[in-house]
N, C-alpha and C positions, 0 to 999 in steps of 0.2 A: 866266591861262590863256586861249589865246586858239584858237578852233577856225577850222581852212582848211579845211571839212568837204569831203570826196570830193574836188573838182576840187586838191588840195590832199592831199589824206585826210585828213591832220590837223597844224593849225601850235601846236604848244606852245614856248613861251617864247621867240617867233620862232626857234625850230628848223625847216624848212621838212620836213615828212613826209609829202614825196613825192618818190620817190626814179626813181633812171634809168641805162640803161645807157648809158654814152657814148653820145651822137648821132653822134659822130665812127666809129662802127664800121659796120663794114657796106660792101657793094663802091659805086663814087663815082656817084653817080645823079643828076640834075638832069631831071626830066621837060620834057621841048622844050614841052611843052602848056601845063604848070603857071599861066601868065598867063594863057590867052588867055580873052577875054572873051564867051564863048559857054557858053550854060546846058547842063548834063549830064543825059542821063536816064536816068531809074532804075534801076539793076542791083542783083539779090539778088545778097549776100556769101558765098562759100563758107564752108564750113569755121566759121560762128559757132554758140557755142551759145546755147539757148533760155532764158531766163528759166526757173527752177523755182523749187524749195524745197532747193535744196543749193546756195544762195548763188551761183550763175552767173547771169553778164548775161547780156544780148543788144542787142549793138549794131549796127544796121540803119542803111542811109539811104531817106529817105525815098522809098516811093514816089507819090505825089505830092506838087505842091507843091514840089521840091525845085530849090533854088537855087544850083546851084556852078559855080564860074568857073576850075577847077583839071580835069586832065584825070582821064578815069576811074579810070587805074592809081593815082595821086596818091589819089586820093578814098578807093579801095579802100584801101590803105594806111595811111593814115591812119584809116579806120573798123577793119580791121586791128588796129594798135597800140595805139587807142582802147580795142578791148575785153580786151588784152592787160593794160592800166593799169590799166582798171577793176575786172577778175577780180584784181587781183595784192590790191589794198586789200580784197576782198570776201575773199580768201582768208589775209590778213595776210602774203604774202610781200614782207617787206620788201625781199629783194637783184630781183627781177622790178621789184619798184614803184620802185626806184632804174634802173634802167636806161629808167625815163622820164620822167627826170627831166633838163634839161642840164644834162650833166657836161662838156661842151665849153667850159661859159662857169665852171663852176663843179666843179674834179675832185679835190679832195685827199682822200685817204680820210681822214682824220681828220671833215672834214665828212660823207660818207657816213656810216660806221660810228655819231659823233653821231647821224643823223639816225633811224638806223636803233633804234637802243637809244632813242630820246625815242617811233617809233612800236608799238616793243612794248610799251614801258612804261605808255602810255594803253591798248593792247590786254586785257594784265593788268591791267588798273584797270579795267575794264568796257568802254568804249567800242568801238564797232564801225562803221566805215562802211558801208555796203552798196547796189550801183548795183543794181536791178534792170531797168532798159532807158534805152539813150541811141540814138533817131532823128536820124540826124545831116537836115537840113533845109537849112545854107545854108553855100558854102564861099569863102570869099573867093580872091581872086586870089593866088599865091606873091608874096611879097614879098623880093626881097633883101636881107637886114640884116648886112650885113659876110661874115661866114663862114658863117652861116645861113638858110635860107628861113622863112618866116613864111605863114601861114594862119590866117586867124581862120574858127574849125567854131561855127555856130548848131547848138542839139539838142532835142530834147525831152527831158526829162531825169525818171527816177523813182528817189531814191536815198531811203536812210534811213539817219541817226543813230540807231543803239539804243545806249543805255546799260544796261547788266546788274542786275540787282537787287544784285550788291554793290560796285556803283558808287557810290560815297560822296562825291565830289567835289561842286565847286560846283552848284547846281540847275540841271540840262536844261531845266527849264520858264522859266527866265530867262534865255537864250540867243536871244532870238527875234530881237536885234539881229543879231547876229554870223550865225545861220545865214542872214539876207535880206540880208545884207553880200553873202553867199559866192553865195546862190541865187536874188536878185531879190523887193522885196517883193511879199507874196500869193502866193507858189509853198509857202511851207511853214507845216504845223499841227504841233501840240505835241498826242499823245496820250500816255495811260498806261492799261497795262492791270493789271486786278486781279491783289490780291497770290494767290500759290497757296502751299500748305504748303509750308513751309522759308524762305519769303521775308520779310524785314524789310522792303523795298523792292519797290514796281511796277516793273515791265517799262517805261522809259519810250522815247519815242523820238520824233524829228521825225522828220514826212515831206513829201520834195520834189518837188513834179508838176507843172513849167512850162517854160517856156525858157530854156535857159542856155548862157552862151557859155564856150568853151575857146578861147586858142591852142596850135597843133601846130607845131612850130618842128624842124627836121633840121639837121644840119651840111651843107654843102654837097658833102661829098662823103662821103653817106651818103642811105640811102633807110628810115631808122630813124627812126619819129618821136619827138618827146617830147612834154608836155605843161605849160600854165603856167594858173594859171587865170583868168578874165578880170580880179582886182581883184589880179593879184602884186605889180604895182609898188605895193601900199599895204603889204604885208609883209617889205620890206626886199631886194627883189630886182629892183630897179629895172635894175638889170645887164645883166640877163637878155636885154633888147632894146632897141634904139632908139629912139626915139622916134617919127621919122619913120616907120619899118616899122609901130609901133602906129595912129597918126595916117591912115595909108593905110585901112589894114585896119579901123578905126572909119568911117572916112569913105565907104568903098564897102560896106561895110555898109547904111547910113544910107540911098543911093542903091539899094540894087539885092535888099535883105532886108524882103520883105514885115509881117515879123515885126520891123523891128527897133523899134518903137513900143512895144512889149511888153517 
């Protein structure tokens, strides 16, 4: 069992469960700006909701500190569909969390439908993903990789692994490899809370509170993002993009993301 927790929601038997509306959809957009290599400053997001206790993000970009090289509309957009991704996994709607996933590079329903029946199936088995705030922080330059543009999003990121008290599977508390695979070492702790009446099992869960990188990938003639998460090419999805587009989007990172030592 192998977990792609939240940026991913969740990878079982390298089934990939996270899912996407074709990137291909949507009127043909190519923002003119999208390159250029001047930093953006900070605008509140309309229309996002607020972190609560009824499983809603909130995805924000930073304001300060914030480093992006993609025009405003691009940014917005992308923080946009961001929290679109992240509510879809918080709320288990697997057909929303598939339409952010590319289906341009990757569309046969036989593989959605799959992917979709592998992430309820963990959902009734206990496990849950859930984002409670992603600060986007740094945006790299649109890169073009064939049919698709490419953006690599720096965040801050607060998500949690709960697994349910009749979660029965392998032990949550010996995943710590796999969840710092997915969320960088030193970003996530392993708690459990006491049992309450009715429970055989604690309330267990990891929780994640550092910085973590997504790419945001559109078909080129769409203003739809989708999402991959920064370690895909080690989950069988090497596909997904280019090389050179990765390589770019690593490397102007490295130069121009305060943060990327972290």
């Amino acid at each position: 069992m192998k977990f792609m927790v939240p940026l991913f929601s969740l990878c079982m038997g390298g089934v990939f469960l996270f899912t996407l509306q074709a990137c291909s959809e949507g009127d043909s957009q190519i923002n003119s700006t999208a390159t250029e290599n001047t930093a953006l400053a900070y605008t509140d997001l309309t229309g996002m909701q607020e972190a609560d206790d009824n499983r809603n993000v909130a995805v924000n970009i930073a304001k300060t500190g914030l480093h992006s090289f993609v025009g405003l509309d691009t940014l917005e957009g992308i923080a946009s569909d961001l929290h679109s991704y992240f509510q879809s996994t918080n709320d288990g709607d697997w057909d929303v969390l598939m339409r952010h996933f590319p289906l341009h590079k990757r569309s046969d329903t036989a593989f959605t439908e799959s992917s979709k029946r592998q992430l309820q199936m963990w959902w009734e088995k206990g496990v849950r993903n859930r984002t409670e705030l992603a600060e986007v922080v740094y945006a790299s330059p649109a890169v073009l990789d064939n049919d698709q543009q490419v953006v690599l999003i720096n965040m801050n990121l607060k998500h949690i692994v709960e697994f349910y008290p009749f979660y029965t599977a392998s032990s949550p508390s010996g995943m710590k490899g796999m969840v710092e695979s997915n969320y960088g070492k030193g970003n996530a702790t392993y708690h459990e809370r006491e049992l309450v009446e009715g429970d055989s099992l604690p309330f267990r869960y990891w929780e994640i509170n550092g910085l973590n990188r997504i790419w945001a990938v559109s078909h080129v003639d769409s203003s739809h993002w989708c999402f991959l998460p920064a370690n895909f090419n080690e989950g069988g999805a090497a596909n997904m993009m280019g090389s050179d587009a990765m390589v770019q989007g690593l490397r102007h990172r490295r130069a121009n993301d305060p943060t990327a030592a972290k």
